[in-house]
OpenMM code with the backbone's topology and positions (N, CA, C; nanometers):
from openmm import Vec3, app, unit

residues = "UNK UNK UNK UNK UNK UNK UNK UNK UNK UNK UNK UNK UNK UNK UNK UNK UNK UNK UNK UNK UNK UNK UNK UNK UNK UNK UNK UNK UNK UNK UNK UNK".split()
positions = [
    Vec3(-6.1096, -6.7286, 1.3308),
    Vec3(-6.1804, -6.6508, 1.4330),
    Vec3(-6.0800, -6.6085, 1.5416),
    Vec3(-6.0060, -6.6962, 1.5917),
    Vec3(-5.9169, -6.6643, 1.6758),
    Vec3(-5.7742, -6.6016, 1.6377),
    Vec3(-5.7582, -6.6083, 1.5039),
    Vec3(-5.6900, -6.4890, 1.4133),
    Vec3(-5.7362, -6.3566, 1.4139),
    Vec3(-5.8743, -6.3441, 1.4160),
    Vec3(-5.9152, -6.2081, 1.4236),
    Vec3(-5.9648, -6.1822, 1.5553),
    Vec3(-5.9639, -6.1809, 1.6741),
    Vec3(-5.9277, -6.1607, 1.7908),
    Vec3(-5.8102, -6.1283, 1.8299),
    Vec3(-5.6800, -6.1635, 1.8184),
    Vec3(-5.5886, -6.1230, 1.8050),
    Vec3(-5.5077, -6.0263, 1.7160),
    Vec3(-5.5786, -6.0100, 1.6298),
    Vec3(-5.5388, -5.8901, 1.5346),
    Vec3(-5.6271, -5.7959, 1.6073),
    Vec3(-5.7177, -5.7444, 1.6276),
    Vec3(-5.7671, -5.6427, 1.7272),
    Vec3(-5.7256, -5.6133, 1.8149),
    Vec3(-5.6269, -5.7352, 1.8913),
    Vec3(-5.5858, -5.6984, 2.0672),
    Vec3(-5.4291, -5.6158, 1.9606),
    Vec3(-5.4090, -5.7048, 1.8572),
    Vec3(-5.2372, -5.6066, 1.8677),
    Vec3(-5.2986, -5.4930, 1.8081),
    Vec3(-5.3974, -5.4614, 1.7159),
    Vec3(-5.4220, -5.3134, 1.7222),
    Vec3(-5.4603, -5.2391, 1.8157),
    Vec3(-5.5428, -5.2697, 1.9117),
    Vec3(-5.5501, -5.1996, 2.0639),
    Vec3(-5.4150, -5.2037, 2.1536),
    Vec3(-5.3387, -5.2947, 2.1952),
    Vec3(-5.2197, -5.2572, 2.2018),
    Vec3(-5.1294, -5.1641, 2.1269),
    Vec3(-5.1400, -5.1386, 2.0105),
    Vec3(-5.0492, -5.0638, 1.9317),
    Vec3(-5.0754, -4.8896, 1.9230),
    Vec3(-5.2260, -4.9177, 1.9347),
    Vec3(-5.3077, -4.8065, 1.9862),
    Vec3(-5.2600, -4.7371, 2.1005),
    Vec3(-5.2427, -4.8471, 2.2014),
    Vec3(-5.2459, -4.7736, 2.3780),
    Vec3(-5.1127, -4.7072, 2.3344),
    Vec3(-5.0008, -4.8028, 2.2731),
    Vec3(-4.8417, -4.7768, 2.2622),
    Vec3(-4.8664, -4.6391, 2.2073),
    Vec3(-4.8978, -4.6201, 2.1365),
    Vec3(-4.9272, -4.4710, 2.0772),
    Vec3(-4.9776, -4.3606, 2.1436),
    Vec3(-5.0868, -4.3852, 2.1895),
    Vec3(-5.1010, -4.2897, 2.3305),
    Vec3(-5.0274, -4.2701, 2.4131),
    Vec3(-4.9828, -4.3584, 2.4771),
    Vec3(-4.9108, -4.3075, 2.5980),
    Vec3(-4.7778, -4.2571, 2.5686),
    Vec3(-4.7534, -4.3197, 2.4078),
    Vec3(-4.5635, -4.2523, 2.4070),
    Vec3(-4.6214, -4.0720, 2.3696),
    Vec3(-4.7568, -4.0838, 2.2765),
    Vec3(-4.7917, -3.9173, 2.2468),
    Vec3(-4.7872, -3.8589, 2.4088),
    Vec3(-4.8650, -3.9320, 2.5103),
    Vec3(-4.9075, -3.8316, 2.6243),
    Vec3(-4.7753, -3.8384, 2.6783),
    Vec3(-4.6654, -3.9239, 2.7309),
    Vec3(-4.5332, -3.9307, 2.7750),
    Vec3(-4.4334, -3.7430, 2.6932),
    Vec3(-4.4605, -3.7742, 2.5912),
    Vec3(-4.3785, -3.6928, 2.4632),
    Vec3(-4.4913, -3.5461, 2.5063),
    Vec3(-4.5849, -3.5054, 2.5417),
    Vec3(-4.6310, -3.4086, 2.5472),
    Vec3(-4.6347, -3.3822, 2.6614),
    Vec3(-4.6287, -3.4389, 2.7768),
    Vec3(-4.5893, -3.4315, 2.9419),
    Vec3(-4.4438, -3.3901, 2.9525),
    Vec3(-4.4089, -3.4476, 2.9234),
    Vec3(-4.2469, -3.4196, 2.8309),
    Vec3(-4.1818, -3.2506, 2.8200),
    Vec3(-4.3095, -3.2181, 2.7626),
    Vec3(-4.2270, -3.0819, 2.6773),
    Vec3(-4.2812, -2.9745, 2.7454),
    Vec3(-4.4194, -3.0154, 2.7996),
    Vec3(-4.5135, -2.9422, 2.8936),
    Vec3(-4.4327, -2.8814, 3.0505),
    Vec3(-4.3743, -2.9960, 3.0979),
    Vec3(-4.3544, -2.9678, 3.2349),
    Vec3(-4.2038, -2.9962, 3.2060),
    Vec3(-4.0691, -2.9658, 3.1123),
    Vec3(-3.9685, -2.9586, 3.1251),
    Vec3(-3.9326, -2.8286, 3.0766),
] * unit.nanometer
topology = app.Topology()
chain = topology.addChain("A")
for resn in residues:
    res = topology.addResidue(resn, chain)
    for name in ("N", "CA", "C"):
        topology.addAtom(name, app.Element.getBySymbol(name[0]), res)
């Protein structure tokens, strides 16, 4: 149980990591 709680948080973490490097990388190209 507490195996699969933690496999959700690193997929929501891995998730956010992904967003923000996409929105970083498209802020990026937008305003340079």
């Amino acid at each position: 149980m507490g195996t699969d709680i933690s496999d959700s948080l690193e997929g929501t973490y891995l998730l956010f990591g992904m967003a923000i490097t996409g929105v970083a990388v498209l802020g990026s190209l937008v305003f340079s």
